[in-house]
PDB file with one MODEL, atoms N, CA, C and O in Angstrom:
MODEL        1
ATOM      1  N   UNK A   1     139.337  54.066 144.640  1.00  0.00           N
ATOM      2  CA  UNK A   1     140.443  54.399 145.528  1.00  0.00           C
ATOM      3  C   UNK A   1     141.649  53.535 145.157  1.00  0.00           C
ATOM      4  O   UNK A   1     141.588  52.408 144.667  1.00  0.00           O
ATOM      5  N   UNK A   2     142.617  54.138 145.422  1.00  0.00           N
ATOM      6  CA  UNK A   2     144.143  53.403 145.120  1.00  0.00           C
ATOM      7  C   UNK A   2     144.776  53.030 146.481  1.00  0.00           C
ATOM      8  O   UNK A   2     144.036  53.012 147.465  1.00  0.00           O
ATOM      9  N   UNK A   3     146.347  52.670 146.641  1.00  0.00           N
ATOM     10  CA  UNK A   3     147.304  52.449 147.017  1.00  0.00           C
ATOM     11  C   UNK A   3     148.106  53.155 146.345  1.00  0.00           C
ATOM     12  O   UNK A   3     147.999  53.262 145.124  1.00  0.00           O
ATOM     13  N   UNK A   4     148.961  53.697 146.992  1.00  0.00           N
ATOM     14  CA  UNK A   4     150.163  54.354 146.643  1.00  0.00           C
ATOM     15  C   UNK A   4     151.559  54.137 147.025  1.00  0.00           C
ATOM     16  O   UNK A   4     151.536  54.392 148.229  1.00  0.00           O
ATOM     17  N   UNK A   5     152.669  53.843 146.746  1.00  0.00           N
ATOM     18  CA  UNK A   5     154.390  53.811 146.970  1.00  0.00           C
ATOM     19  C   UNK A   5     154.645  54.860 147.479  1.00  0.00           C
ATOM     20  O   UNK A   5     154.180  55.680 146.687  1.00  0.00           O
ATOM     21  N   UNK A   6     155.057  55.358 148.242  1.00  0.00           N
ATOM     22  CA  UNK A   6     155.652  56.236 149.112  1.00  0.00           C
ATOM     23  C   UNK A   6     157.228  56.787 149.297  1.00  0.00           C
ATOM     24  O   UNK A   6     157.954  55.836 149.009  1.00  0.00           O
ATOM     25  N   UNK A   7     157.791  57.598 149.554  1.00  0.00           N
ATOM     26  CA  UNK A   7     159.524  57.766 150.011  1.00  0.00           C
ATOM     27  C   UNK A   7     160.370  56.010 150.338  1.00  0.00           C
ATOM     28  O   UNK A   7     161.262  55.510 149.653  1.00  0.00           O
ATOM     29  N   UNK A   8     159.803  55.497 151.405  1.00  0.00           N
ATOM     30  CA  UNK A   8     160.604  54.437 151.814  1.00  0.00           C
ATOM     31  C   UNK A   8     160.734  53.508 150.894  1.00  0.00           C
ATOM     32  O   UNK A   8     161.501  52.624 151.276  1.00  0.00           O
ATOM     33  N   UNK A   9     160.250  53.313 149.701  1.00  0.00           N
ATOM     34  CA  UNK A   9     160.661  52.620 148.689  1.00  0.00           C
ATOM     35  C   UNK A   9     162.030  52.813 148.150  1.00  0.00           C
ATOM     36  O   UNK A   9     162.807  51.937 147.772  1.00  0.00           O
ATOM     37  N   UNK A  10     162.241  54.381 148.178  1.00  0.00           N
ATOM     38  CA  UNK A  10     163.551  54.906 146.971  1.00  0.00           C
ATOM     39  C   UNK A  10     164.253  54.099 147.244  1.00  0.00           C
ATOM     40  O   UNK A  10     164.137  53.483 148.303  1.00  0.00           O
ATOM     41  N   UNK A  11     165.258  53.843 146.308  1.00  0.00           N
ATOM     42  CA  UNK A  11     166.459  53.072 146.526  1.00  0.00           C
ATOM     43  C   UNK A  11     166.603  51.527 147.538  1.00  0.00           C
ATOM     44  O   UNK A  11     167.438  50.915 148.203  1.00  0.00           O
ATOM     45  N   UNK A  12     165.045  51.436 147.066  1.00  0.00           N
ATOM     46  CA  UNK A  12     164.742  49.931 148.237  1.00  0.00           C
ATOM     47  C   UNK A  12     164.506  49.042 147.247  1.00  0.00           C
ATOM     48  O   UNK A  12     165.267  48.120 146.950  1.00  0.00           O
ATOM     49  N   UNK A  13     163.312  49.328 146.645  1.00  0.00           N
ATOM     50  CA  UNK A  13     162.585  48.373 145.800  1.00  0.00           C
ATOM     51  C   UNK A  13     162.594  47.096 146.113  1.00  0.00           C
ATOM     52  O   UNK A  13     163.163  46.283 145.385  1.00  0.00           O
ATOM     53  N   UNK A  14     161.898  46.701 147.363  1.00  0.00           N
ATOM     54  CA  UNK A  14     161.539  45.462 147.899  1.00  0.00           C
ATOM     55  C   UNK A  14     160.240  44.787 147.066  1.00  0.00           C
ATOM     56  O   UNK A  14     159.133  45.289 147.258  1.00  0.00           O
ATOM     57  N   UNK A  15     160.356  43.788 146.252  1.00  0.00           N
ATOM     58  CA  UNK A  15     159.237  43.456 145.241  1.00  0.00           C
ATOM     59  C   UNK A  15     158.070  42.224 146.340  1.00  0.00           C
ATOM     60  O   UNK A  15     157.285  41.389 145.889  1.00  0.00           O
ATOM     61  N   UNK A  16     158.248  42.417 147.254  1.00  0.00           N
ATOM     62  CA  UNK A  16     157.249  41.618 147.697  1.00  0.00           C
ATOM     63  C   UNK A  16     155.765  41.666 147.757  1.00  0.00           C
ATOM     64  O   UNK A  16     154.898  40.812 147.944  1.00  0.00           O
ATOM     65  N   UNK A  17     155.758  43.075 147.515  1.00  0.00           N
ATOM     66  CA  UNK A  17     154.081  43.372 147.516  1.00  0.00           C
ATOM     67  C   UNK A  17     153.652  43.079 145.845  1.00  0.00           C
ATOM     68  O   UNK A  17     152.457  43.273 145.619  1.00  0.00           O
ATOM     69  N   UNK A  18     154.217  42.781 145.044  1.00  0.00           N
ATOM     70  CA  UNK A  18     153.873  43.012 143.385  1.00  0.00           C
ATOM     71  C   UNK A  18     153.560  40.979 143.760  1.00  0.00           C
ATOM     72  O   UNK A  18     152.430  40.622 143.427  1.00  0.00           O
ATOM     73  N   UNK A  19     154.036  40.383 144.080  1.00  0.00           N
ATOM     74  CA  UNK A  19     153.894  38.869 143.875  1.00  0.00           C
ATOM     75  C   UNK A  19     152.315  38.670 144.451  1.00  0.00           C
ATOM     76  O   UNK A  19     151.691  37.754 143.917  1.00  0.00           O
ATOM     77  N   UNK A  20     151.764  39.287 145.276  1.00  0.00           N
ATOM     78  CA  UNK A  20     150.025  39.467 145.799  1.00  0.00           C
ATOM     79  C   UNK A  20     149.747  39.671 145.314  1.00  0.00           C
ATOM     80  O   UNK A  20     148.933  38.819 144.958  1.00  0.00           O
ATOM     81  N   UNK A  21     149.733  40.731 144.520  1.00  0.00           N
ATOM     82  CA  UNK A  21     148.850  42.313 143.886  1.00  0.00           C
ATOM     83  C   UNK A  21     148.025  41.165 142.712  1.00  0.00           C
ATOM     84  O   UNK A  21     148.666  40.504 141.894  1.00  0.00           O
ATOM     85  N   UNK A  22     146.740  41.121 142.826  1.00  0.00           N
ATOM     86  CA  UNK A  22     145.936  39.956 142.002  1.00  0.00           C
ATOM     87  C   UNK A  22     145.233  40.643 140.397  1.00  0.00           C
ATOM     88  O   UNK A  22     144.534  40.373 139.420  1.00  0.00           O
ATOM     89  N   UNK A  23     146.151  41.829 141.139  1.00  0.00           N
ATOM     90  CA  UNK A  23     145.665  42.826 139.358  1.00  0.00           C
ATOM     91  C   UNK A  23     146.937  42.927 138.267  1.00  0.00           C
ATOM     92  O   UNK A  23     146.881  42.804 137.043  1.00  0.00           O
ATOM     93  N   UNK A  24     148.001  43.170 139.043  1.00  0.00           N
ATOM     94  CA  UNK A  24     149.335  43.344 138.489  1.00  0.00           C
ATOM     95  C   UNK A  24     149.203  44.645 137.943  1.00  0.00           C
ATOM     96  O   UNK A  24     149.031  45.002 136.778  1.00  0.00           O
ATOM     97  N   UNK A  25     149.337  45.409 139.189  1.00  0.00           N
ATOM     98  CA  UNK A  25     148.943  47.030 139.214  1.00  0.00           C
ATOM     99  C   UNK A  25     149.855  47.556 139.290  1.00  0.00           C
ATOM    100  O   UNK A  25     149.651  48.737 139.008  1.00  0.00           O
ATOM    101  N   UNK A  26     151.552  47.239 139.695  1.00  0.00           N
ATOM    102  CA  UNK A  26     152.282  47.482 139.889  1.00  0.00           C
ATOM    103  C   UNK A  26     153.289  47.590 139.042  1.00  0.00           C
ATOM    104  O   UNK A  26     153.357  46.636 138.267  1.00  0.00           O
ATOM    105  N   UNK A  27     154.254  48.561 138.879  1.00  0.00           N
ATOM    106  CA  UNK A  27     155.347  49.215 137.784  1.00  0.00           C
ATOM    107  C   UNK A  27     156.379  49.296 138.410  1.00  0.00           C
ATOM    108  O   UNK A  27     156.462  49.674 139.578  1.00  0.00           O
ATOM    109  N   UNK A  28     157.180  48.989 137.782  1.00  0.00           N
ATOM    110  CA  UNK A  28     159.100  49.115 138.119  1.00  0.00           C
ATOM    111  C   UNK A  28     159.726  50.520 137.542  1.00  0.00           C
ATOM    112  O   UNK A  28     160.111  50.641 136.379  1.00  0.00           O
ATOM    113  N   UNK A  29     159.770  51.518 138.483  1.00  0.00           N
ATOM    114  CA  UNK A  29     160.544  52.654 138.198  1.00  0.00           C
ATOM    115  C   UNK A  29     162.035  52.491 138.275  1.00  0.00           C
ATOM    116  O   UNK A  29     162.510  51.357 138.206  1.00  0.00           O
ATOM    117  N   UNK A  30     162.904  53.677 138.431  1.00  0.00           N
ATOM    118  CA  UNK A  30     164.217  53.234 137.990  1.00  0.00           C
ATOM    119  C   UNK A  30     164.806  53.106 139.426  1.00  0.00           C
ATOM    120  O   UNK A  30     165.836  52.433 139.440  1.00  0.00           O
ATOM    121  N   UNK A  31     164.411  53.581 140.633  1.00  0.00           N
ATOM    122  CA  UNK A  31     164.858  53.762 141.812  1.00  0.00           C
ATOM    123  C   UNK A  31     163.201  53.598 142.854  1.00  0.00           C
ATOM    124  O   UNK A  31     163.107  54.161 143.944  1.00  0.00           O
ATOM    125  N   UNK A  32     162.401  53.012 142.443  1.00  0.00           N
ATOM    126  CA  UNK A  32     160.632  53.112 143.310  1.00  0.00           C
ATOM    127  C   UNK A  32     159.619  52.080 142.244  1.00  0.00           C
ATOM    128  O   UNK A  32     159.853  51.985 141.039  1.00  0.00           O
ATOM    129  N   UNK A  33     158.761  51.533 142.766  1.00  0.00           N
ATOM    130  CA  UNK A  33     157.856  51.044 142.416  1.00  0.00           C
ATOM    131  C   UNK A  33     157.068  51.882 141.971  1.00  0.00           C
ATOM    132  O   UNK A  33     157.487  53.036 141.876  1.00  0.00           O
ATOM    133  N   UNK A  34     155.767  51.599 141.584  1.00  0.00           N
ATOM    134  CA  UNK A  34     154.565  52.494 141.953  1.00  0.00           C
ATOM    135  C   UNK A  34     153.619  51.610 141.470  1.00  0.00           C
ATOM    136  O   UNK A  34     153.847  50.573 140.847  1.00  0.00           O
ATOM    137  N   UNK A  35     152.331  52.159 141.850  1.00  0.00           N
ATOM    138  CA  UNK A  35     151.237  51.518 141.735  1.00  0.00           C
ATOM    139  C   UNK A  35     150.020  52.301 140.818  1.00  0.00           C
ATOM    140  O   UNK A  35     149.561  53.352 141.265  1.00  0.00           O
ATOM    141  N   UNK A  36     149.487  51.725 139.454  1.00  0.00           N
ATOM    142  CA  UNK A  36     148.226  52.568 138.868  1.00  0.00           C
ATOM    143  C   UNK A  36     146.887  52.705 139.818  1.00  0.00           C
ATOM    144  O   UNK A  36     146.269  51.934 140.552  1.00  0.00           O
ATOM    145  N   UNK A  37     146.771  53.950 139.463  1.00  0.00           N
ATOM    146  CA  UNK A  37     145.284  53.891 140.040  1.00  0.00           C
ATOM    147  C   UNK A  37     144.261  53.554 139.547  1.00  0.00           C
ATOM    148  O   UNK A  37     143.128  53.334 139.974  1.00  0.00           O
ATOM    149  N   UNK A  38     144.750  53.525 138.580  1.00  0.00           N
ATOM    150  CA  UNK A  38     143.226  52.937 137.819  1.00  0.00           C
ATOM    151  C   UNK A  38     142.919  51.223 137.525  1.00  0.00           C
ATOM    152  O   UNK A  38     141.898  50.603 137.227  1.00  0.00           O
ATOM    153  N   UNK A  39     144.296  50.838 137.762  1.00  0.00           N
ATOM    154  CA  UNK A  39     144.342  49.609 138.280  1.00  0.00           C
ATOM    155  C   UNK A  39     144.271  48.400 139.265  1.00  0.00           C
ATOM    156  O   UNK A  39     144.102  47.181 139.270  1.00  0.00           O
ATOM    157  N   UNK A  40     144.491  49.416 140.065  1.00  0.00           N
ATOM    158  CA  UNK A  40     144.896  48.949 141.472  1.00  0.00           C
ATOM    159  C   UNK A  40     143.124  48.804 142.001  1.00  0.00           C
ATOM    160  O   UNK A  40     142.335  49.640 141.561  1.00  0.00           O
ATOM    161  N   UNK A  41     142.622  47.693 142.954  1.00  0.00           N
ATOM    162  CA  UNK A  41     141.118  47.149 143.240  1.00  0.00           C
ATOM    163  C   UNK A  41     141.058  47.621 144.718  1.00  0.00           C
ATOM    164  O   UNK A  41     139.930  47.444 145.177  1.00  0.00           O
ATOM    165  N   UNK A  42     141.939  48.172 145.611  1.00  0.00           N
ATOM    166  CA  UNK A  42     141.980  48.476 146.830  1.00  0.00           C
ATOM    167  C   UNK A  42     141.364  47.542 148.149  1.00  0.00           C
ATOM    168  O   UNK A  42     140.677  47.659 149.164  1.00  0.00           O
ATOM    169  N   UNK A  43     142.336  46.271 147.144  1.00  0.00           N
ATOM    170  CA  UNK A  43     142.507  45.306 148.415  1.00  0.00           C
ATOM    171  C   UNK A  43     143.518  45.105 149.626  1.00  0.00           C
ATOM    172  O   UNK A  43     143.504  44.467 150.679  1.00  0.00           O
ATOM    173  N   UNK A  44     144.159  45.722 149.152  1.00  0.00           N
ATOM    174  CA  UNK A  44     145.444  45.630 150.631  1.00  0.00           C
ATOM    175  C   UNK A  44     146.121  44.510 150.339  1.00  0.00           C
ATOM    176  O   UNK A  44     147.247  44.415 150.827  1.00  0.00           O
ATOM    177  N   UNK A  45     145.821  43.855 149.835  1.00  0.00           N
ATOM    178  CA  UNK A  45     146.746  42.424 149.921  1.00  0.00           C
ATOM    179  C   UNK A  45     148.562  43.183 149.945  1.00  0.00           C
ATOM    180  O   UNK A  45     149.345  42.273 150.219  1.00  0.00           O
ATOM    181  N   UNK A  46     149.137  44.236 149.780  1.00  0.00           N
ATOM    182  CA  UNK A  46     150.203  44.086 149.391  1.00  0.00           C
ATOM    183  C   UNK A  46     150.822  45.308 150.396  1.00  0.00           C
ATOM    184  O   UNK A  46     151.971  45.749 150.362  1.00  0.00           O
ATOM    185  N   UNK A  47     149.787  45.698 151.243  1.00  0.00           N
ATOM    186  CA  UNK A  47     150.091  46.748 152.550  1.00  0.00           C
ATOM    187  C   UNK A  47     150.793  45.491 153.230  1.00  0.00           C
ATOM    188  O   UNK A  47     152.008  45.515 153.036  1.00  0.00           O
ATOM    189  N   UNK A  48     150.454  44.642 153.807  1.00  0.00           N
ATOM    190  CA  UNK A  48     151.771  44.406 154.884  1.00  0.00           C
ATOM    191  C   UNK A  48     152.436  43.237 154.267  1.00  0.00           C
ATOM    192  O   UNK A  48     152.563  42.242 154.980  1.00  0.00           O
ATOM    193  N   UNK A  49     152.815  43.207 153.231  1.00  0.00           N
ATOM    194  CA  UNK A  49     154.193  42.521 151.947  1.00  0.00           C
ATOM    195  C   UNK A  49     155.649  43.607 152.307  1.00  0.00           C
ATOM    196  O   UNK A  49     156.861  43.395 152.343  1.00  0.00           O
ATOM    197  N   UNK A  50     154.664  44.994 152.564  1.00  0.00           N
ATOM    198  CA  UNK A  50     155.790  45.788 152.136  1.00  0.00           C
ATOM    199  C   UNK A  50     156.577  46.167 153.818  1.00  0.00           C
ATOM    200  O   UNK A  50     155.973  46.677 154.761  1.00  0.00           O
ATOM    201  N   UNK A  51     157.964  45.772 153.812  1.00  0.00           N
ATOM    202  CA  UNK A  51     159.217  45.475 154.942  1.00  0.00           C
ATOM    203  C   UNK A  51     159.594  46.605 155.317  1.00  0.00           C
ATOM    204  O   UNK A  51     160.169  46.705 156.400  1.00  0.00           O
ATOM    205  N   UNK A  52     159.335  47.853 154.426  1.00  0.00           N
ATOM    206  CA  UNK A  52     159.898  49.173 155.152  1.00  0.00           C
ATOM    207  C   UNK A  52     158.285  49.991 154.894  1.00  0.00           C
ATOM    208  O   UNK A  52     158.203  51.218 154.847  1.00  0.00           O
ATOM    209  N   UNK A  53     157.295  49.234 154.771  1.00  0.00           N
ATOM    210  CA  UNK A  53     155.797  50.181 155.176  1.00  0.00           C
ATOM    211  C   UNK A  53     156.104  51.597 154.344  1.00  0.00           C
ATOM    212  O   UNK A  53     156.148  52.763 154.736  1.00  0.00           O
ATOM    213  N   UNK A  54     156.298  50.992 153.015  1.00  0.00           N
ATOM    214  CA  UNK A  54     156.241  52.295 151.778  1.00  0.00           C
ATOM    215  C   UNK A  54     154.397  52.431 151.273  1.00  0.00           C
ATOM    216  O   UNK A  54     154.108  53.473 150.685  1.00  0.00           O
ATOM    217  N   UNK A  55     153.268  51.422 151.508  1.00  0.00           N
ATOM    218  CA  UNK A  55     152.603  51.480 150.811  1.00  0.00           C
ATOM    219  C   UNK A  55     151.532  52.340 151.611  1.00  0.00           C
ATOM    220  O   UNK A  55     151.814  52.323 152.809  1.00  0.00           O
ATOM    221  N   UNK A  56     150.733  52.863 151.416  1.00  0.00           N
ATOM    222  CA  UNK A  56     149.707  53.614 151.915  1.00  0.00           C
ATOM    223  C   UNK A  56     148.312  53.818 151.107  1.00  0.00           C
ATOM    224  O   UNK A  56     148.305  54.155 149.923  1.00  0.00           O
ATOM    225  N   UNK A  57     147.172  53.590 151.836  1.00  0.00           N
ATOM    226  CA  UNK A  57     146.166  54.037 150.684  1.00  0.00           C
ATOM    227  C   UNK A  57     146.075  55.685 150.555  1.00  0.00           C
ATOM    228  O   UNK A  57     146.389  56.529 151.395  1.00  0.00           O
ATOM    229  N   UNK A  58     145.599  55.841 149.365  1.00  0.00           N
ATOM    230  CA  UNK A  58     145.384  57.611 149.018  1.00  0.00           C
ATOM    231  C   UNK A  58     145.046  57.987 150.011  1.00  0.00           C
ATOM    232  O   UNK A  58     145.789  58.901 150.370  1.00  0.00           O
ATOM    233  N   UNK A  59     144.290  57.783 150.702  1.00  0.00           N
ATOM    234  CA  UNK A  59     143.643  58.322 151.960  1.00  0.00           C
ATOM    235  C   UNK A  59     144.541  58.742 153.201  1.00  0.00           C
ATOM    236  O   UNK A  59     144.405  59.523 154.143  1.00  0.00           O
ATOM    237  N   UNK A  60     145.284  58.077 152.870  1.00  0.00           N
ATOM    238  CA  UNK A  60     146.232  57.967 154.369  1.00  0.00           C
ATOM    239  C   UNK A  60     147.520  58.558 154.040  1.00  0.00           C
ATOM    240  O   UNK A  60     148.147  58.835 155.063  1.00  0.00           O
ATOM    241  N   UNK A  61     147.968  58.769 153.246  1.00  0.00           N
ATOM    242  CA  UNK A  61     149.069  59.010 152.750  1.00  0.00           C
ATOM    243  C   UNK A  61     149.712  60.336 153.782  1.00  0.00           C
ATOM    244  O   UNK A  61     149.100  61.401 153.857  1.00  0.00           O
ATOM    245  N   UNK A  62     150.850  60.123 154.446  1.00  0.00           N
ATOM    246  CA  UNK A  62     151.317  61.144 155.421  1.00  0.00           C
ATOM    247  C   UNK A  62     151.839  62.751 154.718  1.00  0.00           C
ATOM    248  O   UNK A  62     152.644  63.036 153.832  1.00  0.00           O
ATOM    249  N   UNK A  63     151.489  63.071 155.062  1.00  0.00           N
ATOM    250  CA  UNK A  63     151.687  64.822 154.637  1.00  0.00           C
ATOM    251  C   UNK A  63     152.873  65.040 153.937  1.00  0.00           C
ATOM    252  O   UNK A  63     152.636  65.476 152.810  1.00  0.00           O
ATOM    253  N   UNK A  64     154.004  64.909 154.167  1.00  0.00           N
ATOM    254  CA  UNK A  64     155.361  65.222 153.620  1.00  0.00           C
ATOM    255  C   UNK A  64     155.500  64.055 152.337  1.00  0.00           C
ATOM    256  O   UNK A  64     156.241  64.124 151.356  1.00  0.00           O
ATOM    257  N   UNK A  65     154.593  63.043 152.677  1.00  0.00           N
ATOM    258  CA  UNK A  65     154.668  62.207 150.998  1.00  0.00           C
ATOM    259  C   UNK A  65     153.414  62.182 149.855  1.00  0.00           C
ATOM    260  O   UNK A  65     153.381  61.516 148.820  1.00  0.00           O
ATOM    261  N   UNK A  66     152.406  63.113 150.370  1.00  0.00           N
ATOM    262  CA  UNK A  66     151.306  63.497 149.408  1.00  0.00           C
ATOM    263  C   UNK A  66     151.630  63.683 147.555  1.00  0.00           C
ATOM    264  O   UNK A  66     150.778  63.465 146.694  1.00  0.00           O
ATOM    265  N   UNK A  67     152.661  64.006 147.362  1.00  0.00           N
ATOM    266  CA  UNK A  67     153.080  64.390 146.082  1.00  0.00           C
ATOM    267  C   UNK A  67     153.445  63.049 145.479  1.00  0.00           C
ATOM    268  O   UNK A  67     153.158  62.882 144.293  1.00  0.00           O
ATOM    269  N   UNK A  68     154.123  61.942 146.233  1.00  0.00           N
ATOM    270  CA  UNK A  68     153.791  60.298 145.811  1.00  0.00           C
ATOM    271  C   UNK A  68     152.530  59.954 145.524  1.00  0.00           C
ATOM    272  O   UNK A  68     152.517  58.737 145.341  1.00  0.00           O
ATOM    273  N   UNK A  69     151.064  60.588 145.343  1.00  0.00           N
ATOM    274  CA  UNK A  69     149.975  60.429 144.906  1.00  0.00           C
ATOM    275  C   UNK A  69     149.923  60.179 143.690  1.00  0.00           C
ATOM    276  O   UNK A  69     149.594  59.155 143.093  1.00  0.00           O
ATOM    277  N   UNK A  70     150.458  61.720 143.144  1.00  0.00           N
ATOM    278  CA  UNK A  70     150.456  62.381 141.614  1.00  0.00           C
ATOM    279  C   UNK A  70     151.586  61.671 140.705  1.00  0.00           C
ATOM    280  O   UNK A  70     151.685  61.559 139.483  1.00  0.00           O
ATOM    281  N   UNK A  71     152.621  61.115 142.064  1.00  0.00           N
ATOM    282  CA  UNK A  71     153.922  60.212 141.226  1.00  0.00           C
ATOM    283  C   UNK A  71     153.353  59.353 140.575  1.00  0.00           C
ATOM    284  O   UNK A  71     152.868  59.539 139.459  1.00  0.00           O
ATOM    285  N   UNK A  72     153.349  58.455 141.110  1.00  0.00           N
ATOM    286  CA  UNK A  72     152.163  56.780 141.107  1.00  0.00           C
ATOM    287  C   UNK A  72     151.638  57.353 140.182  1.00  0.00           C
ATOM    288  O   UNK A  72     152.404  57.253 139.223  1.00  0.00           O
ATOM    289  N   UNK A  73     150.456  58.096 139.823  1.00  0.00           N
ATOM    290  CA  UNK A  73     149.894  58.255 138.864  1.00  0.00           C
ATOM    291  C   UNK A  73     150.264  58.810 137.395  1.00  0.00           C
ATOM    292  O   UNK A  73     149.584  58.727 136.372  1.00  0.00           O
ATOM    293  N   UNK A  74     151.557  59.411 137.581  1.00  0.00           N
ATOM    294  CA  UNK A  74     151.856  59.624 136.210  1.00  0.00           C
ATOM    295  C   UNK A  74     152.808  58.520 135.651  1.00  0.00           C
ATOM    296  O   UNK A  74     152.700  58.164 134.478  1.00  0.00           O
ATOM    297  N   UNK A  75     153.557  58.082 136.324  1.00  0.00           N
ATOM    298  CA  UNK A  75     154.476  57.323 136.198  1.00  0.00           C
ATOM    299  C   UNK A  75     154.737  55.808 135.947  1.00  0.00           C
ATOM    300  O   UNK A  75     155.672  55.277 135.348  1.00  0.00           O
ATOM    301  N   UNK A  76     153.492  55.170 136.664  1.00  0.00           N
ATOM    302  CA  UNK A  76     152.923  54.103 136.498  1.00  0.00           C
ATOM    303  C   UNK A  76     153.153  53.576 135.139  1.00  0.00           C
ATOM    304  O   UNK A  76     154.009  52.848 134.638  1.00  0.00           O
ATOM    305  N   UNK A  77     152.122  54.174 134.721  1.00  0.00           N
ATOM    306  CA  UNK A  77     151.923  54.132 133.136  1.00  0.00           C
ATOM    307  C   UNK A  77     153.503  54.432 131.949  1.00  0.00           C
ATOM    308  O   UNK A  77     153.710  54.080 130.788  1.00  0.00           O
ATOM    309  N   UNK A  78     154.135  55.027 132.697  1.00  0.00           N
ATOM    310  CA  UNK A  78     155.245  55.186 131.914  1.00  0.00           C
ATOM    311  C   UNK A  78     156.794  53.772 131.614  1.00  0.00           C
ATOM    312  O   UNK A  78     157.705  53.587 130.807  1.00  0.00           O
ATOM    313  N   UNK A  79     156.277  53.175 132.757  1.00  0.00           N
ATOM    314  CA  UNK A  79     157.522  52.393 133.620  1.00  0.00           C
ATOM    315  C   UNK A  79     156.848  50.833 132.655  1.00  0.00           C
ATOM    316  O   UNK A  79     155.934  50.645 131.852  1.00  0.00           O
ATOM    317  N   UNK A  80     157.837  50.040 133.261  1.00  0.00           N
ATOM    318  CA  UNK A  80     157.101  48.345 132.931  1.00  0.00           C
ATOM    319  C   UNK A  80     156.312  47.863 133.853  1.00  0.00           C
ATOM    320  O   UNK A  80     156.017  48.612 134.785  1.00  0.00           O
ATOM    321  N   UNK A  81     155.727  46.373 133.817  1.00  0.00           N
ATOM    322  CA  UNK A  81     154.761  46.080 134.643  1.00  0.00           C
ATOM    323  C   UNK A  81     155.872  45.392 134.988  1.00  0.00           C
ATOM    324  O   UNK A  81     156.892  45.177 134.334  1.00  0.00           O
ATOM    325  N   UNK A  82     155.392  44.877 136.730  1.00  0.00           N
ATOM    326  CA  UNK A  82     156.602  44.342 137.563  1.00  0.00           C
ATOM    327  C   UNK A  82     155.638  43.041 137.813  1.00  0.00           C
ATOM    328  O   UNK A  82     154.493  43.485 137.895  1.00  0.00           O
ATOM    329  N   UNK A  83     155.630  41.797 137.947  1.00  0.00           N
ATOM    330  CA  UNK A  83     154.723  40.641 138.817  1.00  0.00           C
ATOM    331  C   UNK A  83     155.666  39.730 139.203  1.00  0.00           C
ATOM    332  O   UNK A  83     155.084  38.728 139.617  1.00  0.00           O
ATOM    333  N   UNK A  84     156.643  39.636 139.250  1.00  0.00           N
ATOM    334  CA  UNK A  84     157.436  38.775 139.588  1.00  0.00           C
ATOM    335  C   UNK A  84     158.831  39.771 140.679  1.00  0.00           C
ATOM    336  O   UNK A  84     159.394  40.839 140.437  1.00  0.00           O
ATOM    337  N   UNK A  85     158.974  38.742 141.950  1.00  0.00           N
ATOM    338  CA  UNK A  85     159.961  39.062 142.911  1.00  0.00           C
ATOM    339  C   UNK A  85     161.415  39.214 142.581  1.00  0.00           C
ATOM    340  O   UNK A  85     161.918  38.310 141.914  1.00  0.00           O
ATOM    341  N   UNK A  86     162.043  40.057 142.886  1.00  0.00           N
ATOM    342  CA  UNK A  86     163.317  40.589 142.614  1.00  0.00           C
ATOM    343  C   UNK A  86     164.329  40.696 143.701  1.00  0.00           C
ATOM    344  O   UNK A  86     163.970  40.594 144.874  1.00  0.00           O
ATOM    345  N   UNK A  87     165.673  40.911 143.352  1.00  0.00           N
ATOM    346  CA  UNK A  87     166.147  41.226 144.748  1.00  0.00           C
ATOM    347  C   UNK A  87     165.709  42.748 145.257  1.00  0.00           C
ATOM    348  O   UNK A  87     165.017  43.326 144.419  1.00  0.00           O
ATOM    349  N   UNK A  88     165.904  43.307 146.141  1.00  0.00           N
ATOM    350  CA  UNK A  88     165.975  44.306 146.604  1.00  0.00           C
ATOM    351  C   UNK A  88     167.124  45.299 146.120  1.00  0.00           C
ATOM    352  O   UNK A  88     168.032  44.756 145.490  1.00  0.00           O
ATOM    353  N   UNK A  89     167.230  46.840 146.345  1.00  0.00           N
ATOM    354  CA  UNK A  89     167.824  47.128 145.691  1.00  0.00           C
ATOM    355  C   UNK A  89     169.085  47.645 146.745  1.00  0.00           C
ATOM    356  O   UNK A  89     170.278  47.693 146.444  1.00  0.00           O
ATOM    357  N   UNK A  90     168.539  47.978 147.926  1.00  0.00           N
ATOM    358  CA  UNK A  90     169.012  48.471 149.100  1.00  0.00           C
ATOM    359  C   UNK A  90     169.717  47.529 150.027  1.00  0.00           C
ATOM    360  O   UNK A  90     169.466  46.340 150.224  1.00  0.00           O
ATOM    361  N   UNK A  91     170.764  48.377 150.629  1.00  0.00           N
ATOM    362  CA  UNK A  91     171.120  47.241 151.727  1.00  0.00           C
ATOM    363  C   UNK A  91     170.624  47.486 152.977  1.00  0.00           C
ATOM    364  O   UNK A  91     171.194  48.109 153.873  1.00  0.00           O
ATOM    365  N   UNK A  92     168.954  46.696 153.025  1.00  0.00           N
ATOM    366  CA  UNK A  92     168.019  46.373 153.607  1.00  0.00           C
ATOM    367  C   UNK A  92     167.661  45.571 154.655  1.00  0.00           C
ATOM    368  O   UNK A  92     166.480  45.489 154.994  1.00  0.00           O
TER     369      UNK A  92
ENDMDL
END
């Protein structure tokens, strides 16, 4: 099972959940985070890091952001690895 980035990330990119993440599962998109699934150990450590509650496990993921599943997963892999805190991108 994974974690997934969600809508409330866009144009946020609050890096606080990537400084936990004890796998460094996490990727820097150009406007969103995301998280691998095949990486990610489904500890939570980085569910309540996140200030606007973008992260969700697969499981839970709310209906209108289900397609952030398939994001995360293709995209991940495409982007850089993120482990270190950043500013935000939003005026947050």
């Amino acid at each position: 099972m994974t974690h997934v980035v969600c809508q409330p990330c866009f144009a946020c990119k609050y890096t606080d959940c990537v400084v936990v993440c004890p796998v460094e599962c996490f990727y820097e998109g150009q406007k969103i985070l995301y998280i691998h699934p095949e990486e990610c150990i489904d500890c939570e450590a980085c569910v309540p890091e996140c200030p606007v509650e973008a992260i969700f496990h697969e499981d839970n993921v709310p209906d209108e952001w289900k397609g952030f599943i398939e994001l995360n997963a293709e995209l991940a892999s495409k982007c850089p690895s993120i482990t270190e805190k950043k500013a935000p991108m939003g005026p947050h």
